[in-house]
N, C-alpha and C positions, 0 to 999 in steps of 0.2 A: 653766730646767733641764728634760731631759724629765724621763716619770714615772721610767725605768730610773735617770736617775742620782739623783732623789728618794729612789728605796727603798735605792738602796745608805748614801746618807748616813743615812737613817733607820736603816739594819741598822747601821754603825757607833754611832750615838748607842744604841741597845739594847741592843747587847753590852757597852757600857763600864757600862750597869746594870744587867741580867740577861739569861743566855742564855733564861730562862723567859719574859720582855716579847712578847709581840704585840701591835704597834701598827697601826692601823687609818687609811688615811691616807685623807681627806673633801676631794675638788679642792674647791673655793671657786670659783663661776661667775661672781660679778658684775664679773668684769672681762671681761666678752666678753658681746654679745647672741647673736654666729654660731653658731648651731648645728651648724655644720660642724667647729668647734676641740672642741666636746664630743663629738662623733661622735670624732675623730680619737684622744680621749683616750679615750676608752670603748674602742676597735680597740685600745690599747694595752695593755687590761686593768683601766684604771681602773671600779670600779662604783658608788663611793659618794660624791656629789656636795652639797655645801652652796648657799644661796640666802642671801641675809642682807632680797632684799624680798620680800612677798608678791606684787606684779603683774611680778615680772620671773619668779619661779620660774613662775609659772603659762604665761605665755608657753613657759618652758623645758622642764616639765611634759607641756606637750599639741606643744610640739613633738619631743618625741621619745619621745612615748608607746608608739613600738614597741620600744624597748631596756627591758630590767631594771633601771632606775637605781634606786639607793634614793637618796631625797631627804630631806636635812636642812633643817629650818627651823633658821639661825645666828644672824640679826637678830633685833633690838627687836621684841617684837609686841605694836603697839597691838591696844587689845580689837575696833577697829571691822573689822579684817581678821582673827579671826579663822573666823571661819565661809567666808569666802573659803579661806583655807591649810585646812581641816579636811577643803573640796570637793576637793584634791587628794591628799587619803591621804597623807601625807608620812609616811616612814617614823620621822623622831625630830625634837623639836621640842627643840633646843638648847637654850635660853633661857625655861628659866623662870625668871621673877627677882622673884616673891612670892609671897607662900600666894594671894592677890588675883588676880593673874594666871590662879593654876592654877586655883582657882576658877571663873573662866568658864571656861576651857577644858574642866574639867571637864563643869560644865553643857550645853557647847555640843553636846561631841562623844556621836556615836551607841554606842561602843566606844571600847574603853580606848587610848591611845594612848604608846607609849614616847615620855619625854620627860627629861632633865636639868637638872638646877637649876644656874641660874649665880649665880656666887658672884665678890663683885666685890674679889677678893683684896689688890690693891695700894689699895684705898680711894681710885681716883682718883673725884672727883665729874662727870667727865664718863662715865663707867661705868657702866651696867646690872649687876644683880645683887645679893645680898643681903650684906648687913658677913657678915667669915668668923662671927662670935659668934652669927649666928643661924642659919645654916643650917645645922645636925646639930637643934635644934629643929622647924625648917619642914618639911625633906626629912621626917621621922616625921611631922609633923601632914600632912602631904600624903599621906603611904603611909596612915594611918590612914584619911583622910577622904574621899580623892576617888578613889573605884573606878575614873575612867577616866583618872587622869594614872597609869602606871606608869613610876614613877620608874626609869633603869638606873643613874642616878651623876649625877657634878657637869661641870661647864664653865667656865672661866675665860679672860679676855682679862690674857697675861701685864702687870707694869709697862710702862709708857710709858718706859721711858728706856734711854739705852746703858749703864746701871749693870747688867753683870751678877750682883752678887752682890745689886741690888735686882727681878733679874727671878727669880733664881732663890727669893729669899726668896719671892716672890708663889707660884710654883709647890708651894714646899714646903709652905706653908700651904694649898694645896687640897688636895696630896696627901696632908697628914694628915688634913683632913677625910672624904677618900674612904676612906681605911684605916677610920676609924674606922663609918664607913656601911658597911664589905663584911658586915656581921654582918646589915646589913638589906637585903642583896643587891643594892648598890651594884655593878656591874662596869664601868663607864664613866670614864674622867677624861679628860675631853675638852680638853689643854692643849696649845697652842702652834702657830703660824702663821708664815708667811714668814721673819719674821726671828727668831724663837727657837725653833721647833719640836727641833733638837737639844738647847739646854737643859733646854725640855720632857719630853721622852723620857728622858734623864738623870736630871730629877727624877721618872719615874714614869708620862708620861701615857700612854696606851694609843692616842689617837685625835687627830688631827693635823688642824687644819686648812689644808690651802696652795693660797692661791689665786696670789697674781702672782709668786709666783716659777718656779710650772709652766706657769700659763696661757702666762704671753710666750711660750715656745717652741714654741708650738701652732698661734697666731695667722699 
């Protein structure tokens, strides 16, 4: 789908949950190396772009270093790549998924850096992110301890399965997590991709990641 019929489906899935929701939609690159389909989609108004490796965004990074992209780190980030992703200023690091993690991160970076806690809702074991029962704990020991991760909210990879009332449970349990962090100036819930982003949005998320379902029509 292009981005035009992206934002429309997104504008319906927000208004059936508030006309107040501004959702925030992140394309997802790793299904294209061509720089010319992310040119195509930036021409269309898109500016905020996801990476899930660190040596594919960097490639992506310095190749199109003359647009304004803001760049999400979405993926798993082993500790050995982090000073590599820190060299390209990424504007928000998705995936923090322990106090441990943010820890180096912390350490590593020069300046504070906006980042999200993932929270691995549906408790599948092939999932990154923390059990929902700890993370209103970690997110505060992280805001307390590490001056350079500033936390803006949560991120979650909805259930794996075609049960929607087991994808929506997944989402509803992040977005009471997030509710209950707005007091600690939480404004991010970063839920929903290709194939449930409307559910998402319904339950609440502000910030959308869709990579193959926009990509393909770019290509």
């Amino acid at each position: 789908m292009t981005l035009d019929e992206l934002i429309q489906r997104v504008e319906k899935a927000r208004l059936r949950r508030s006309e107040h929701l501004i959702v925030q939609i992140v394309a997802v690159t790793k299904y294209t190396d061509n720089l010319e389909v992310l040119k195509k989609l930036f021409n269309d108004g898109q500016r905020a772009f996801g990476e899930n490796r660190v040596q594919d965004m960097e490639k992506k990074v310095k190749g199109l270093e003359e647009l304004p992209i803001e760049w999400h780190f979405i993926g798993n980030l082993q500790k050995n790549k982090i000073n590599k992703l820190l060299k390209l200023n990424p504007f928000m690091i998705q995936s923090i998924n322990s106090f441990e993690l943010a820890e180096v991160v912390n350490k590593r970076a020069k300046k504070p850096i906006r980042c999200l806690l993932e929270i691995n809702s549906s408790k599948e074991p092939t999932k990154h992110g923390l059990e929902p029962e700890k993370a209103i704990d970690t997110y505060l020991k992280i805001k307390e301890e590490l001056p350079n991760i500033n936390l803006q909210g949560v991120m979650t990879i909805g259930a794996h399965t075609d049960d929607e009332k087991e994808i929506r449970k997944s989402f509803r349990l992040t977005y009471n997590i997030f509710d209950k962090l707005k007091p600690y100036g939480a404004k991010i819930c970063s839920m929903g991709m290709s194939g449930d982003f409307e559910i998402a949005v319904e339950e609440g998320s502000n910030m959308i990641r869709v990579g193959s379902a926009l990509i393909k029509d770019y290509m």
